[in-house]
Residue, then its C-alpha position, 0 to 999 in steps of 0.5 A: x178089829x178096832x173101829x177106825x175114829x172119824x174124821x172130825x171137820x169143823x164148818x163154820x155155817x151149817x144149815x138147819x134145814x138142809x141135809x145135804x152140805x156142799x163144801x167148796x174151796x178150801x174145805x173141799x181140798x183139805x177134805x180131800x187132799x189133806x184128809x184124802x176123804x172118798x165117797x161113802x165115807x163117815x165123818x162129822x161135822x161141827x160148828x161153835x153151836x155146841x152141837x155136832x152132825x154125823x155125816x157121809x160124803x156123798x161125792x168128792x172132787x178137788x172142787x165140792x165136797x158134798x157131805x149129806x147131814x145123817x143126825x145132830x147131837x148136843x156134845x159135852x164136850x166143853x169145860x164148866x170153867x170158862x178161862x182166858x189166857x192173857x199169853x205173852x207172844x214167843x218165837x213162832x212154833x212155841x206160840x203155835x204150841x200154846x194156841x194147841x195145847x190151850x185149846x186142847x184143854x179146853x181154854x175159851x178166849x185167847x189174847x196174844x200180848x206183848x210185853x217189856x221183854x216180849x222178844x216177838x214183835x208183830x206190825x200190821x202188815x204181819x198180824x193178819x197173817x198170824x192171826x190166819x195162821x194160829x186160826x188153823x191151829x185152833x181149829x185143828x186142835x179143836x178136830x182132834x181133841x173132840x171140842x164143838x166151840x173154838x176159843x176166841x182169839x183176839x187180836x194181839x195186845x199190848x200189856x197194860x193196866x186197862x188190858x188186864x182190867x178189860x179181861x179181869x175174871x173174879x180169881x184172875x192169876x199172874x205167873x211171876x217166879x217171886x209169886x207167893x199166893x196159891x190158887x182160889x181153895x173155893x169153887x169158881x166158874x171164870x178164871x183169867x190167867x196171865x203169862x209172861x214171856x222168856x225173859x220175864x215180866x218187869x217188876x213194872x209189870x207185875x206192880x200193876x198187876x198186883x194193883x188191878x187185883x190179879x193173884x202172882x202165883x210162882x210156877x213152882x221152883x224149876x224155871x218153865x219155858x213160856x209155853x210150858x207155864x200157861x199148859x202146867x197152869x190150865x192143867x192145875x186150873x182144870x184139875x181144881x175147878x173144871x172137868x179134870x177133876x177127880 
């Protein structure tokens, strides 16, 4: 019979000491009204330390979850290629699809910007919600996909020049369909990579991208969707020079 997979749980403060964790609140419900967890269950546990805990629920109410800590171990789970993706803010479910997908593959910062053409825009009173929001769909995607570090995700940006200098990586690449250059043929640890949103970036922009040194790489010759472009892109870049590798 084919073993059932653990639940993996991400808990931002576990102690070191202790063996026994006691989960309140929100973790407790999704512990077990969402993952319906019950006593003498398995599951584990992780933080962004780079390490994960095998755990078993001791007992669980609507309340507290108490979880006792069986043993720790180091995961390598995380790319040797750190990269930042600079995502031009969609309609609400294709972002949430980039913030998944991204983290599934195991980007490490994420910044949501707005464009000339950025149809989306957030004001303050918003942002906070949406940034709660694409938290959970990291945080989630992180679970499933096995992660123990979350990306960063920073607050959302304008596009500018000092944006793109702020987050500029020694090969850092910008999706244009008129891109004519390729991607770095040599080894590298640290990549940025800029996408654009449905109708494009301006010839403005893209003029200053090319004078803050960013590569414009072309897609390919099929127009992508905005959330398929960063995916397609990631892909490629964890291919060449992180742990997608043959």
């Amino acid at each position: 019979m084919k073993q059932k997979r653990k639940q993996r749980f991400f808990h931002n403060s576990i102690p070191g000491k202790k063996d026994v964790l006691s989960l309140k609140g929100e973790s407790a419900h999704y512990l077990t009204r969402v993952l319906r967890l019950k006593n003498g269950q398995d599951l584990i546990l992780f933080n962004n330390s780079g390490s994960e805990w095998e755990a078993q629920i001791l007992k669980a109410t609507k309340r507290q979850v108490d979880v006792k800590l069986l043993s720790k171990k180091s995961i390598q789970s995380e790319s040797p290629l750190n990269i930042t993706l600079l995502q031009s803010i969609s309609r609400s479910q294709r972002m949430d699809f980039v913030m998944q997908k991204a983290t599934e593959l195991g980007v490490n910062k994420i910044i949501p910007m707005t464009t000339q053409n950025t149809v989306v825009r957030l004001n303050e009173s918003n942002i906070e919600n949406k940034m709660r929001h694409w938290k959970k769909i990291i945080i989630s995607a992180a679970e499933q996909s096995g992660r123990v570090k979350l990306p960063e995700i920073i607050e959302p940006q304008v596009f500018s020049k000092r944006l793109l200098n702020d987050f500029k990586s020694p090969q850092s690449y910008f999706l244009d369909t008129t891109g004519e250059e390729s991607f770095s043929s040599k080894k590298i640890s640290k990549t940025t990579l800029v996408v654009g949103p449905e109708g494009g970036f301006s010839n403005a922009e893209k003029e200053t991208a090319i004078d803050s040194g960013y590569k414009i790489i072309k897609t390919g010759p099929r127009l992508l969707r905005t959330e398929t472009a960063p995916i397609m892109a990631i892909s490629i870049l964890q291919y060449l020079y992180g742990d997608l590798a043959n």
